[in-house]
C-alpha positions as CSV (number, residue, x, y, z in Angstrom):
1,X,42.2,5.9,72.9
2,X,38.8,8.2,71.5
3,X,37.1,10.0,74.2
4,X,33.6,11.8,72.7
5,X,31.9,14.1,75.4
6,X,28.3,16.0,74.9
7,X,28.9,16.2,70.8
8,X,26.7,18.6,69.8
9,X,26.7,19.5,65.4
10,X,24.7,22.2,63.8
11,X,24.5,22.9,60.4
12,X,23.1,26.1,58.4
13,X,19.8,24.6,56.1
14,X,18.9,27.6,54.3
15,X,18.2,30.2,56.8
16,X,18.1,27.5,60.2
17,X,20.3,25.3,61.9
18,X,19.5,21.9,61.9
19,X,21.8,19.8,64.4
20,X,22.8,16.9,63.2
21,X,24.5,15.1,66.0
22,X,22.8,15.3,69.7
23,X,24.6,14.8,72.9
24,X,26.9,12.3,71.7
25,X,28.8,10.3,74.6
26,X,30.9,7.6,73.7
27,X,34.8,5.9,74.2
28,X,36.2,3.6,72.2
29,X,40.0,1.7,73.6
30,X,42.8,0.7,71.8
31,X,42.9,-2.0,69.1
32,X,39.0,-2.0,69.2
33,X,36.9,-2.7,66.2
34,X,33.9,-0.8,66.6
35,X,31.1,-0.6,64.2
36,X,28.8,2.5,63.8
37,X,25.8,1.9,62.2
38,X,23.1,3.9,60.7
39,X,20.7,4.7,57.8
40,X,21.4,7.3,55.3
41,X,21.5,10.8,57.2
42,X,21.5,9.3,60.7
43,X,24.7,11.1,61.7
44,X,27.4,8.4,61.7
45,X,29.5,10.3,59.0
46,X,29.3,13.7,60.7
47,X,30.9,11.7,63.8
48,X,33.1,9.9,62.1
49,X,34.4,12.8,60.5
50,X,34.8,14.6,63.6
51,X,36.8,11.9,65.3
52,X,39.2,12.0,62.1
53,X,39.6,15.5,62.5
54,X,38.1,16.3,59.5
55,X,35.2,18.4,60.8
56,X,34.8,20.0,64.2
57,X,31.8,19.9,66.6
58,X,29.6,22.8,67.2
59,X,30.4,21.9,71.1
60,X,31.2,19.4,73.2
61,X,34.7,17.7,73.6
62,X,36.9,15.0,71.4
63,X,39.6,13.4,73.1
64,X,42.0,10.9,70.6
65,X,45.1,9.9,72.4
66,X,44.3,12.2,75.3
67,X,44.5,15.0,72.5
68,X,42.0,17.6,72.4
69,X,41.9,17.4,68.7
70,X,38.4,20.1,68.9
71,X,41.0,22.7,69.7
72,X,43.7,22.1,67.2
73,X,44.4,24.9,65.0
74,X,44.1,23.5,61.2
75,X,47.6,23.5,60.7
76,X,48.0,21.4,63.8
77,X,45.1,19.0,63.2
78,X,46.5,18.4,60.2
79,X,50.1,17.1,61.3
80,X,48.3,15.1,64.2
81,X,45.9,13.3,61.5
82,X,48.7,12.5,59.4
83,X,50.9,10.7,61.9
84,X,47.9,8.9,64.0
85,X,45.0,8.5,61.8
86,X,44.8,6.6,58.5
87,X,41.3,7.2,56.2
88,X,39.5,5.3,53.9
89,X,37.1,7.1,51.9
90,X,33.6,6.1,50.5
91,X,34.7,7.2,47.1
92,X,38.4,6.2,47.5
93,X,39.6,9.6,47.0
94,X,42.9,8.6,45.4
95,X,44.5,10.6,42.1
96,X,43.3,8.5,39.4
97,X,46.2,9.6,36.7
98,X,48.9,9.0,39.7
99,X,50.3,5.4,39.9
100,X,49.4,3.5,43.2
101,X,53.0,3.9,44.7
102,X,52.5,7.7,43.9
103,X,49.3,7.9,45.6
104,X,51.0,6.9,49.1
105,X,53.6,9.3,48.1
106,X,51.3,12.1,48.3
107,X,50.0,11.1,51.6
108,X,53.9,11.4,52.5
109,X,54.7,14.6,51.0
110,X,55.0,16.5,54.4
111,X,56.2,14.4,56.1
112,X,60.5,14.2,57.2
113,X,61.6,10.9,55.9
114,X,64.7,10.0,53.9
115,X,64.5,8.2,50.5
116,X,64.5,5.2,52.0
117,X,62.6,4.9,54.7
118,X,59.5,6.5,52.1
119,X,60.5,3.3,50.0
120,X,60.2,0.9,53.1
121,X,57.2,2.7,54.7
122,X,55.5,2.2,51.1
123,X,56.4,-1.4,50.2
124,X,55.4,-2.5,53.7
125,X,51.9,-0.4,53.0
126,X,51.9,-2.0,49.9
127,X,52.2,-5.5,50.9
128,X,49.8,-5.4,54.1
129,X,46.9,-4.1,52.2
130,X,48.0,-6.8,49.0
131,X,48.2,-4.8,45.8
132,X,52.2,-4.5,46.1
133,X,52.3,-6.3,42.4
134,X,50.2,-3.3,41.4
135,X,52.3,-0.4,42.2
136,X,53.4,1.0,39.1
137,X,49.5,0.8,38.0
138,X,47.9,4.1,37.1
139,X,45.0,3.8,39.5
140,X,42.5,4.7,36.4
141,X,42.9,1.2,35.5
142,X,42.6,-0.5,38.3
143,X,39.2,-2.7,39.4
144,X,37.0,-0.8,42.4
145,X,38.5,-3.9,44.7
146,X,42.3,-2.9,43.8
147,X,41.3,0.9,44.2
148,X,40.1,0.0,47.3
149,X,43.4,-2.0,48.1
150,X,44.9,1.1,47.2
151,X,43.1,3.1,49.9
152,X,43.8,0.9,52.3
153,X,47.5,1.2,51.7
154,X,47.5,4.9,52.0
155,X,45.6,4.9,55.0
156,X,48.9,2.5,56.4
157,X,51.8,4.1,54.9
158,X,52.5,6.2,58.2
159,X,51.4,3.2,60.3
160,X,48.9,5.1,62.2
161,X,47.5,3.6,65.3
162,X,43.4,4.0,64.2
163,X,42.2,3.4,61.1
164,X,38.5,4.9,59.8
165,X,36.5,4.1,57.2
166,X,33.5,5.8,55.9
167,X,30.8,3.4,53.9
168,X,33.9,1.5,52.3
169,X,31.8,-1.0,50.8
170,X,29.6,1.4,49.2
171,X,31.1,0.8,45.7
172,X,32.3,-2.2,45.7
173,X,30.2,-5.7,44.5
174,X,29.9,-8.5,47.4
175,X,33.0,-10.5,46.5
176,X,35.0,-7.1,47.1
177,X,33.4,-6.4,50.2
178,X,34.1,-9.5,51.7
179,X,38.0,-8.9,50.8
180,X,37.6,-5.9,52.4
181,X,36.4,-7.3,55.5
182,X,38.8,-10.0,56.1
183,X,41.7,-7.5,55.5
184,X,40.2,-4.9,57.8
185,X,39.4,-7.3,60.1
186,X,43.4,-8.7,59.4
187,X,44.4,-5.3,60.4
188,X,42.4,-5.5,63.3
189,X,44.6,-8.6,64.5
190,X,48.1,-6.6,64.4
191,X,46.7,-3.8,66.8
192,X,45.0,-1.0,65.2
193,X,42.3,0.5,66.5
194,X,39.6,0.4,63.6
195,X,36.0,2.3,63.2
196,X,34.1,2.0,59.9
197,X,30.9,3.5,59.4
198,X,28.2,1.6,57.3
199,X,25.0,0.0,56.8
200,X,26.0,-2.9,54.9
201,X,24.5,-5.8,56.6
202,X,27.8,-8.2,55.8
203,X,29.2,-6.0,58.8
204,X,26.7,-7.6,60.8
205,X,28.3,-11.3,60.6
206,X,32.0,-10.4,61.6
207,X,33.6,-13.8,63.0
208,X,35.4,-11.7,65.8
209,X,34.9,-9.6,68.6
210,X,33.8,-6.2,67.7
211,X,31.5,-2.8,69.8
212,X,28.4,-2.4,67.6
213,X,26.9,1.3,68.2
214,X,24.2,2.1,66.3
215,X,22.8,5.8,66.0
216,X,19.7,7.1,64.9
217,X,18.5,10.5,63.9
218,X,21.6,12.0,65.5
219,X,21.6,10.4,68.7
220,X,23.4,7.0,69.6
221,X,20.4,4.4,70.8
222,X,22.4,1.3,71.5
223,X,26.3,0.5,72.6
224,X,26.8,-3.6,72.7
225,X,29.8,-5.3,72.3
226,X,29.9,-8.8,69.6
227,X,31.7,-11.7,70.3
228,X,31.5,-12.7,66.5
């Protein structure tokens, strides 16, 4: 599924280049929930955001779906992370004056579907990640634990094959993370292949099977795999 060869990331700090991932080797299979965990500024969002195709690596190779997604061309990537991967954001990243049902229109807009297979792929969206009684809602008055019901609709709406999240419980109290869980975990279940980034110890207690890889200062320490 996500194949991750000698990673290598550099970034310009004033007038130097500080790497900020080193000699990353790692695979994860399909339908695998994988945890990567990390302190603050350890490097699991750079890598995350490289394996969604939102950054790219200074060197070194990224394989998803035996796709060389390091050598896409932007407007390429961009089509490829549409159809196969869905995001959830730290900040949920949704248009907060665009109903719910608008916001996973947006994340449809270039895609070629017919009327009605937007309203099915939507609905179904909707009702997986359980805030279909809320679609109508402007998302500006929704609670953080619908908004975050909200992202995890969008990130389904073109039933994507991996899901990633990045801190997703960052904002939210503990009752709301706990939802999150169990539905992440849920989605888990029906096949997707899921990778969430985070340093919330409630990730630590999961009740199924789940790859723990923890990374430090850039470089990944420890690979172990949870029975829960």
């Amino acid at each position: 599924m996500i194949v991750v060869e000698n990673l290598q990331k550099f970034v310009k700090n004033n007038r130097n280049n500080q790497q900020i991932l080193k000699d990353i080797n790692l695979s994860i299979n399909n339908k695998e929930l994988v945890i990567l965990k990390g302190v603050s500024g350890s490097g699991k969002s750079t890598l995350l955001a490289i394996i969604a195709g939102l950054d790219k690596p200074t060197d070194g190779k990224v394989l998803v779906e035996n796709e060389a997604i390091h050598k896409l061309p932007d407007m390429h990537l961009s089509n490829f992370r549409a159809k196969k991967i869905g995001i959830i954001f730290q900040s949920f990243n949704l248009i907060d004056n665009f109903s719910v049902k608008e916001n996973l229109l947006a994340a449809l807009a270039n895609q070629k579907y017919n009327h009605l297979e937007v309203e099915q792929k939507i609905d179904k969206a909707l009702k997986l990640a359980n805030i279909y009684h809320k679609k109508d809602t402007t998302v500006s008055l929704l609670s953080g634990g619908e908004k975050q019901r909200c992202a995890i609709a969008r990130s389904l709406v073109n039933n994507p094959d991996i899901i990633i999240c990045d801190e997703p419980t960052a904002n939210l109290d503990r009752a709301n993370s706990l939802d999150f869980i169990k539905s992440i975990t849920e989605l888990n279940k029906l096949g997707k292949t899921v990778i969430i980034a985070t340093h919330d110890p409630l990730f630590e207690n999961l009740d199924t099977k789940y790859k723990l890889i923890e990374i430090s200062d850039g470089k990944i320490i420890n690979i172990e795999t949870i029975n829960g």
